[in-house]
C-alpha positions in Angstrom: 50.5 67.8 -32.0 51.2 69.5 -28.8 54.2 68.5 -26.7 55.7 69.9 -23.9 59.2 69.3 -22.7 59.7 67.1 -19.3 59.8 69.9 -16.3 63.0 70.5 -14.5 61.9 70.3 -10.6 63.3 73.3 -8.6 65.7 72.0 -5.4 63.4 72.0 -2.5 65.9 74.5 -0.6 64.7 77.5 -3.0 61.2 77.1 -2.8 59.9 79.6 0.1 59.4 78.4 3.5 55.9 78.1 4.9 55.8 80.4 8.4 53.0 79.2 10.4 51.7 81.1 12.8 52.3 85.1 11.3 49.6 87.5 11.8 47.5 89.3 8.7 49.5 92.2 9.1 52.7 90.9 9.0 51.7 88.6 6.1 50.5 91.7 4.2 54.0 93.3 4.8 55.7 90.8 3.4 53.6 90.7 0.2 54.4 94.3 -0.1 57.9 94.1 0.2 57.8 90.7 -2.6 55.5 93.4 -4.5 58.5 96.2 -4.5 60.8 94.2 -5.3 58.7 92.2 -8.2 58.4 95.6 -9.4 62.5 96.4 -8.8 62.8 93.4 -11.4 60.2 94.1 -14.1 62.2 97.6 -14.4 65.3 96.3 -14.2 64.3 93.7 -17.2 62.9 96.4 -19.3 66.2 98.6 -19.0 68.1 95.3 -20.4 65.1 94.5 -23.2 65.7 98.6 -24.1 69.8 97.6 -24.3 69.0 95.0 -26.8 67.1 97.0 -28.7 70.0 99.3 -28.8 72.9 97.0 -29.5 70.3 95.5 -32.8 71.4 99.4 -34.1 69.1 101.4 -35.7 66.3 99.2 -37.4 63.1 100.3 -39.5 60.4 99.5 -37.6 58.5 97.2 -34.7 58.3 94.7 -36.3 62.0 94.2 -36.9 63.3 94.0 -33.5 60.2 91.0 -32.7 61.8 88.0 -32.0 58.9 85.1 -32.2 61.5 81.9 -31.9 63.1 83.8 -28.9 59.6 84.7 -27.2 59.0 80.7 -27.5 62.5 80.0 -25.8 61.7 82.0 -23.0 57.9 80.8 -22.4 59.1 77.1 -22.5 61.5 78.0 -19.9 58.8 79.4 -17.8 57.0 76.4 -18.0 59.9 74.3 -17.1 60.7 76.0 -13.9 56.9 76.0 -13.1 56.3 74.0 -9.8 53.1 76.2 -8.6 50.9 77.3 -6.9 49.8 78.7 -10.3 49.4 76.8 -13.2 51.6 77.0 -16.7 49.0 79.0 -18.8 48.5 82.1 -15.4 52.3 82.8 -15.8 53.2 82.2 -19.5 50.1 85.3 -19.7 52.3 86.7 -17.0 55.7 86.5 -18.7 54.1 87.4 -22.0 52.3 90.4 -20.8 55.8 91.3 -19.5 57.6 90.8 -22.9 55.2 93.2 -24.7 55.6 95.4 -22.7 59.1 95.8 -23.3 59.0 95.3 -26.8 56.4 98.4 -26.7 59.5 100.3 -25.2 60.8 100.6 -29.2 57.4 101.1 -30.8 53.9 98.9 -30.7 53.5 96.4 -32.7 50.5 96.3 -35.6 48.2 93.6 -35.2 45.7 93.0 -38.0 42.6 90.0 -36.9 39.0 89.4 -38.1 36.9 92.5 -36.2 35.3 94.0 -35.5 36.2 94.4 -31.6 35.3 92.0 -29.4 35.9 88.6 -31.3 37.5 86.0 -30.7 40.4 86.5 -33.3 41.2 89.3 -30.9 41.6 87.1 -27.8 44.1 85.4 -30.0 46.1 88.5 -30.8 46.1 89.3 -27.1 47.5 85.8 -26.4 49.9 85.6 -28.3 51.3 89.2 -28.2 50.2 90.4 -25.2 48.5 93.7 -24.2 51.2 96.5 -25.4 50.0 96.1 -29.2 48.0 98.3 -31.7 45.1 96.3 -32.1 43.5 96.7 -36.3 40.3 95.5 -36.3 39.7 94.7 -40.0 36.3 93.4 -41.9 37.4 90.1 -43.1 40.6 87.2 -43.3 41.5 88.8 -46.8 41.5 92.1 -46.1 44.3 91.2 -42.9 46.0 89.1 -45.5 45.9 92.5 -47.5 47.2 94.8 -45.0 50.1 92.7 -43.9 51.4 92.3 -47.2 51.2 96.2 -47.9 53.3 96.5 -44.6 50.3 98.5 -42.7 50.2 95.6 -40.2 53.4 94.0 -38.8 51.6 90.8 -38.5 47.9 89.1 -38.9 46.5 86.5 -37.0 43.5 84.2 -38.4 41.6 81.2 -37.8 42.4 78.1 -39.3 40.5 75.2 -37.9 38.4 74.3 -35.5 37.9 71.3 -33.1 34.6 70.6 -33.1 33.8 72.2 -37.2 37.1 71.8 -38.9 38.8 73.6 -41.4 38.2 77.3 -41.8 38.6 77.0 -45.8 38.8 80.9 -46.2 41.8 80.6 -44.7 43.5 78.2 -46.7 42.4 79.3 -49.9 44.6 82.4 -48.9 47.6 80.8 -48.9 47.5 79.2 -52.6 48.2 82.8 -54.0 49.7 84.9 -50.7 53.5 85.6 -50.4 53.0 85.9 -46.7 54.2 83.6 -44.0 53.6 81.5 -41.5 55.1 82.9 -37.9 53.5 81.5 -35.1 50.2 79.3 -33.8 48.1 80.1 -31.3 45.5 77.2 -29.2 42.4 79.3 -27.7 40.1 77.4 -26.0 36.6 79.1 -26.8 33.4 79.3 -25.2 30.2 80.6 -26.1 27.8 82.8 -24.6 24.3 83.9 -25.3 24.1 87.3 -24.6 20.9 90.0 -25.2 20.5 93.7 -23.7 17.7 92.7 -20.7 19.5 88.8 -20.1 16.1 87.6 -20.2 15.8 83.7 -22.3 11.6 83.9 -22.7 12.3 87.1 -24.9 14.4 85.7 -27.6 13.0 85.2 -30.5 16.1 85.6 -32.8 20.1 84.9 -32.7 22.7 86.1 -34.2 26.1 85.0 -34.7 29.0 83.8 -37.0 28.1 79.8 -38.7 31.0 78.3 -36.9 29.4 79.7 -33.6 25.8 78.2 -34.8 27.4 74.9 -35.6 29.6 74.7 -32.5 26.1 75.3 -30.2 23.5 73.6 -32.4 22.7 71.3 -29.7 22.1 73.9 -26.7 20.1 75.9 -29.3 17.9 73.2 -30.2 17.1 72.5 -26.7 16.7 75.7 -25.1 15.6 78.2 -28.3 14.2 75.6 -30.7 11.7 78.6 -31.9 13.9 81.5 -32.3 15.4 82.3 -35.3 19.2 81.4 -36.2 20.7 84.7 -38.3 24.5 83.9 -39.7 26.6 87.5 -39.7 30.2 88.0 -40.2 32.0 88.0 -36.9 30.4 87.1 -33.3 31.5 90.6 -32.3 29.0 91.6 -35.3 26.5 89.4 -33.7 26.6 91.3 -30.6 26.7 94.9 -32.2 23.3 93.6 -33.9 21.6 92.3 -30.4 22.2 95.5 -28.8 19.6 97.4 -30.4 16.3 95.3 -29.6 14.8 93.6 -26.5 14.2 90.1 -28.7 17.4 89.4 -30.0 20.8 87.7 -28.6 24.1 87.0 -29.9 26.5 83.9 -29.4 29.9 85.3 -29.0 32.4 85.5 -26.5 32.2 86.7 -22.6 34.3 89.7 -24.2 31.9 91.0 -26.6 29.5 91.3 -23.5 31.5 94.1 -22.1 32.1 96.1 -25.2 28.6 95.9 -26.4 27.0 96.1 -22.9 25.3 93.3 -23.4 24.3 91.0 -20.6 24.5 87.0 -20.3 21.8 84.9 -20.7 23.4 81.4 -20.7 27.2 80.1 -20.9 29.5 78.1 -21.6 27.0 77.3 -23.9 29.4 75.1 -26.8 28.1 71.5 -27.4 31.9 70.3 -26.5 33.7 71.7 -23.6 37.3 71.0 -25.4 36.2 73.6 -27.9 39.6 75.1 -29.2 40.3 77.1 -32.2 43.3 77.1 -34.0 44.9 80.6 -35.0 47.9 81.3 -37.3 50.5 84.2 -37.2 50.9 85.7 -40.5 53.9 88.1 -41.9 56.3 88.5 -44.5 59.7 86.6 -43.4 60.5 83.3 -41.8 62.2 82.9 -38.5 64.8 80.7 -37.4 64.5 77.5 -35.1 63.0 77.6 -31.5 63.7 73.9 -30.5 60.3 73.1 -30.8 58.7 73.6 -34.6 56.4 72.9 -36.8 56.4 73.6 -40.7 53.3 74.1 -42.8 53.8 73.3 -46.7 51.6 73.7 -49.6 52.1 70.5 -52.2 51.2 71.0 -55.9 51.0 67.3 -57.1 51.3 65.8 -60.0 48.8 64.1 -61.7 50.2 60.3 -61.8 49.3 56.9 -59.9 50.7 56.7 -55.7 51.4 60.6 -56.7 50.1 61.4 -53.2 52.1 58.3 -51.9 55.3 59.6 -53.0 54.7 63.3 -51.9 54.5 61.4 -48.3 57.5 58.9 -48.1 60.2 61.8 -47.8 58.6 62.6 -43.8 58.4 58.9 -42.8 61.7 58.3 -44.0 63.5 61.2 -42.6 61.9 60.6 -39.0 59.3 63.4 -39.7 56.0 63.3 -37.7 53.0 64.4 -39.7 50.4 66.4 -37.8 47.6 67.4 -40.6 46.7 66.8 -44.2 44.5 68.9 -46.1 43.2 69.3 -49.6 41.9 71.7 -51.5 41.2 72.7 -55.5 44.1 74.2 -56.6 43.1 76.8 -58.6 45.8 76.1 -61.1 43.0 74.0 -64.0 40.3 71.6 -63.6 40.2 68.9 -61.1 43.7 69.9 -59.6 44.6 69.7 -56.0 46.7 71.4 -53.5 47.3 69.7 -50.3 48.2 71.8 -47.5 50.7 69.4 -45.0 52.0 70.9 -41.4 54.8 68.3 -40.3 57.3 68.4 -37.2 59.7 70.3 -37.3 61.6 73.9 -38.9 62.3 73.8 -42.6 66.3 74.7 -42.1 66.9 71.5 -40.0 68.8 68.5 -41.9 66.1 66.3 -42.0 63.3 68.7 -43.3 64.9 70.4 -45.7 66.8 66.6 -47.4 62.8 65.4 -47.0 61.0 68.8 -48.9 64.3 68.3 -51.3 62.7 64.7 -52.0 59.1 66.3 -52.9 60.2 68.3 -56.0 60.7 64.2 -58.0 56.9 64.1 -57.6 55.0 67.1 -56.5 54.2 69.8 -59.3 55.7 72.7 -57.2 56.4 73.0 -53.1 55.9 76.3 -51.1 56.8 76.3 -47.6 54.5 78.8 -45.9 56.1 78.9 -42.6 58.1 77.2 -39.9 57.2 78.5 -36.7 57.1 78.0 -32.8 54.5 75.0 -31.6 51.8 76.8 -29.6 52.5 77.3 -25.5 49.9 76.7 -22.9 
């Protein structure tokens, strides 16, 4: 679950001074001069960011001088101090944007996500890392499960689950044999867009797009293109690559995808459910330590006995632990076996998570902890 930590209001003396009565031109000055000196301080922080990296001493790659638990610190604290005009999620972009930038300083950052461009996935990557990556586009969640662990990404984001459909199982079933962790979250609201070369509904006779994407718009579809017929590809980026070449055919994808495919839009938002978020995970090859704000994914092997599942439970509720999400799945491991993938409150070296996963070994059949990692921000 999503929580957010009680805002610290800013004294009224520091907040700026409304000036009635100043002329456009005057008004425009003093923008420029906040602009300079904006500008003054973005420099100035990416001299210090480029000290950092210096006093960490020589180290191997990107990837080691990222700092995911400090990143979170410094969003939260950006939300904190937040008392407007813009709202939390304009200037944790803001502050992120910033961030990646100056960890570009030392070298980008290697982003594998579910291509090809234009997808959703990499709206995620851009979220959560900001502009100042290098982007790989790759053809499917195990080949960026792949890449990561060969060390030709530094990280891999992929979807998990859905709000309206649930679980993307793919996913999941990655994890029962991957050595990779868990490093991050990311919440992206999505909306859907039917798209087509000439924007025109009355020539549509097919779609294309991802399942998820059908499922999440079955509704619209069936009022507005009850006729036309529903084609499932591999990405909505896919979807949109296909619609470009002919007059009678669309894609569902993302407002993105428009502009890299040149498509144009027919209809949007066009998802059944306005709340419509998917849920992303951060993949790489260590865990980090504690932000202050945590949550730990586990994967339970249990035994086959009776209240097995019970028992596997008990630990959390009695070390204070609030479970956010149960899932199972076959475990691969002989017939009728089942893995149950468990994300809980909380980072795997606090006291109480690590006495509570210590209890699991008496009943489960083996524990992995996947990851602990930073709760997702605005």
């Amino acid at each position: 679950m999503k929580s957010k930590t009680p805002k610290t209001k800013q004294p009224a003396e520091k907040k700026a001074p409304e000036q009635p009565g100043l002329d456009l031109a005057t008004l425009r000055e003093r923008i420029d001069g906040i602009d300079r000196h904006i500008q003054e301080l973005i420099a100035e922080r990416a001299q210090f960011a480029n000290q950092v990296g210096k006093a960490k001493g020589k180290l191997a790659a990107a990837v080691d001088y990222y700092r995911p638990e400090r990143e979170a610190q410094v969003l939260r604290r950006v939300v904190d101090r937040n008392d407007g005009p813009l709202n939390d999620e304009v200037l944790v972009r803001l502050f992120r944007e910033i961030m990646s930038a100056c960890l570009a300083q030392q070298e980008p950052l290697k982003i594998g996500y579910l291509g090809p461009e234009g997808t959703h996935s990499q709206q995620a990557v851009y979220k959560h890392f900001g502009h100042s990556i290098h982007g790989l586009p790759l053809s499917s969640i195990e080949e960026v499960f792949q890449e990561v662990e060969a060390g030709h990404a530094d990280f891999g984001v992929v979807p998990v689950e859905n709000s309206t459909q649930g679980t993307i199982q793919s996913t999941l079933d990655m994890f029962l044999t991957s050595k990779l962790k868990i490093c991050g979250e990311v919440e992206l609201r999505v909306h859907q867009h039917l798209l087509s070369r000439n924007g025109r509904i009355e020539d549509i006779e097919r779609v294309y797009s991802h399942p998820q994407s059908f499922a999440q718009c079955k509704a619209w579809l069936r009022q507005y293109l009850p006729k036309a017929e529903k084609i499932p590809v591999s990405s909505n980026a896919e979807a949109a690559r296909r619609a470009r070449n002919a007059e009678d055919a669309a894609a569902i994808a993302g407002i993105s995808a428009a502009n890299v495919y040149g498509l144009k839009s027919v209809a949007g938002p066009i998802e059944d459910r306005p709340d419509n978020t998917t849920r992303f995970l951060v993949i790489g090859r260590e865990l980090f330590p504690p932000s202050g704000n945590d949550r730990t994914s586990l994967l339970v092997f249990i035994k086959d006995q009776p209240g097995a599942l019970y028992h596997v439970l008990a630990p959390f509720a009695k070390h204070g632990l609030s479970m956010n999400r149960i899932e199972s799945r076959p475990g691969h491991t002989g017939l009728w076996q089942y893995a149950f993938f468990i994300d809980v409150s909380g980072h795997v070296h606090e006291e109480a998570m690590r006495h509570a996963v210590d209890e699991l070994d008496e009943y489960a059949q083996e524990v992995k902890v996947l990851g602990s990692y930073p709760v997702a921000i605005a």
